[in-house]
Structures are given as structure tokens and as C-alpha cells.
C-alpha positions, 0 to 999 in steps of 0.5 A, a space after each residue: 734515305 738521308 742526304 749527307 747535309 742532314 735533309 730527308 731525301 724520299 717522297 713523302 717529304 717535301 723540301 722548302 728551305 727556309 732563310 731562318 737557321 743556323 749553325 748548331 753548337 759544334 759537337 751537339 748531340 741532337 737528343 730532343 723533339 719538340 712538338 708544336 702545333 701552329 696555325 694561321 690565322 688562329 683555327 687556320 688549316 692554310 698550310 701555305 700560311 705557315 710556310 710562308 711564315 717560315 720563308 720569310 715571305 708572309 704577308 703580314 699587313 693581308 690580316 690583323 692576326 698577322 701583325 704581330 708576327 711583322 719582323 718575327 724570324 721563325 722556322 721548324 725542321 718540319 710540317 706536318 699538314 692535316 692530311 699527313 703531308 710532310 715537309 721540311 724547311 731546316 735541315 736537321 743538322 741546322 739549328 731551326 728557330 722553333 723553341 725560342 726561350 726554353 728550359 726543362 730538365 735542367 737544360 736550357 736552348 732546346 734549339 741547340 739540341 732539337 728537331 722541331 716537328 709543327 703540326 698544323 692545328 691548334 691546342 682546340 682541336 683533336 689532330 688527324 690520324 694522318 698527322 700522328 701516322 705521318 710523325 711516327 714514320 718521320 720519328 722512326 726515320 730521323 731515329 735511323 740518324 739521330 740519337 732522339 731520346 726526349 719528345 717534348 711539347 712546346 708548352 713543356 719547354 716553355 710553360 710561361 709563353 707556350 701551350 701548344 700542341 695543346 690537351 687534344 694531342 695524343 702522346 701515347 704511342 709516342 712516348 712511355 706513359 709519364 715520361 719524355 722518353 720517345 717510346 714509337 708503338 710497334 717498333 
């Protein structure tokens, strides 16, 4: 079930609304997903860590892998932990602040037209089972709402800055085979 606002309203998602969004382009057909994978510090499995980042409340002098991120202003519409737990910190009507600079087939601001889904992990490491069960679900539910078409990785957005979600994530039953065109295996 949707709320009106753009939030999902069932159990398996958990709601934490973060300060770092905004309004959308009036009139944007939301069309793209954009994969992510995030950890914090690098390898971290902490999923605290990156909500907190999202929240604006992380710590950054409490380790030095953080200070860089001192002043950094970022969110996702969703966080896939590694047990598949879900939760959302924009609502998908808002613009969340995940793609940055980014451009590919000829458009440019994925963060105009996108949802971003971080998975907790990092672009060493295979993801979970949990992880791609829980995405695929989200995938069909945000689908019921939206006209999603593209899934595209981070890197393929932002190939100079970005390499996640890395070589280890599985895009088969996710999008058809030498595409971005979202392709959800059984449905």
C-alpha cells in the first residue's frame, strides 16, 4: 500500500525521513532506478552508519574515513541491509540527493528523474540473497506506482567518479540481458 506523500506503508519497510531532499521538476516522470552500494567505513556492514549519514547526524570526527564526508548532504530513497531489510528516507515523490553529477543516454540529473536504491555492501564483496529478494519485491511494488523502466548502476551514471555497486552485483533477473530496461525474473 502507497501513501498518497509517495511513502510505502507495509511492514517490511521501515520509515526514517531524512532532511537531505527536495522538490522534483514539476512534471517529472519518474522512469530510472539507480543502484548503489554504500558502506561505511569502507567494508563496513554497520547499516546505523549510513542512516546516520543520511540523517545528517553521523559523527564525522568518531573515524578518519569519515572526514571526508564532514559538511556532505546526502540521502537515498532506499536501504537495502544485508539481511534484506528495507527502509526509506525520501519519499519517492521527492527528489533524494543519491546520483550527484550524472548523465547517460543523453539525459543528464538522474536525480530529477530517479529512485535510488542503496545496498549495503561495497563493489569487493558478492551481495546477499536477502538483498536481491528484497530489491526485486520493492522493484515490483514501486513499479505498481511508477512507470520504472531503466535500472542503472551508479557507475553507469557516473563512470568518472562512481564504481558502485561494483562487478559482484547480479543484474540478471533485474534487467534483460545487454540492457537497462528493468526485466523482474517471474513477473
Amino acid at each position: 500500500m502507497w501513501l498518497d506523500e509517495g511513502w510505502i506503508e507495509e511492514d517490511w519497510v521501515h520509515r526514517m525521513q531524512s532532511p537531505n531532499q527536495d522538490a522534483r521538476p514539476m512534471g517529472t516522470r519518474i522512469d530510472t532506478l539507480v543502484i548503489h552500494s554504500i558502506s561505511l567505513p569502507e567494508r563496513g556492514r554497520d547499516a546505523s552508519v549510513v542512516s546516520d549519514l543520511f540523517l545528517n547526524r553521523l559523527d564525522c570526527h568518531s573515524h578518519p574515513a569519515y572526514f571526508e564526508l564532514l559538511g556532505l548532504h546526502v540521502s537515498s530513497h532506499f536501504l537495502i541491509d544485508r539481511d534484506g531489510s528495507v527502509t526509506q528516507f525520501v519519499s519517492c515523490e521527492k527528489r533524494a540527493w543519491h546520483a550527484g553529477i550524472s548523465a547517460a543516454m543523453d539525459r543528464s540529473n538522474f536525480n530529477h528523474f530517479s529512485i535510488g536504491v542503496e545496498l549495503l555492501g561495497d563493489v569487493y564483496t558478492p551481495f546477499e540473497l536477502a538483498q536481491y529478494a528484497s530489491l526485486k519485491k520493492l522493484v515490483r511494488t514501486l513499479q505498481a506506482r511508477y512507470p520504472l523502466k531503466y535500472a542503472m548502476a551508479h557507475s553507469e551514471i557516473a563512470p568518472t567518479r562512481k564504481t558502485d555497486p561494483g562487478p559482484f552485483f547480479d543484474w540478471k533477473g533485474l534487467r534483460k540481458s545487454n540492457t537497462y530496461d528493468i526485466q523482474i525474473d517471474g513477473a
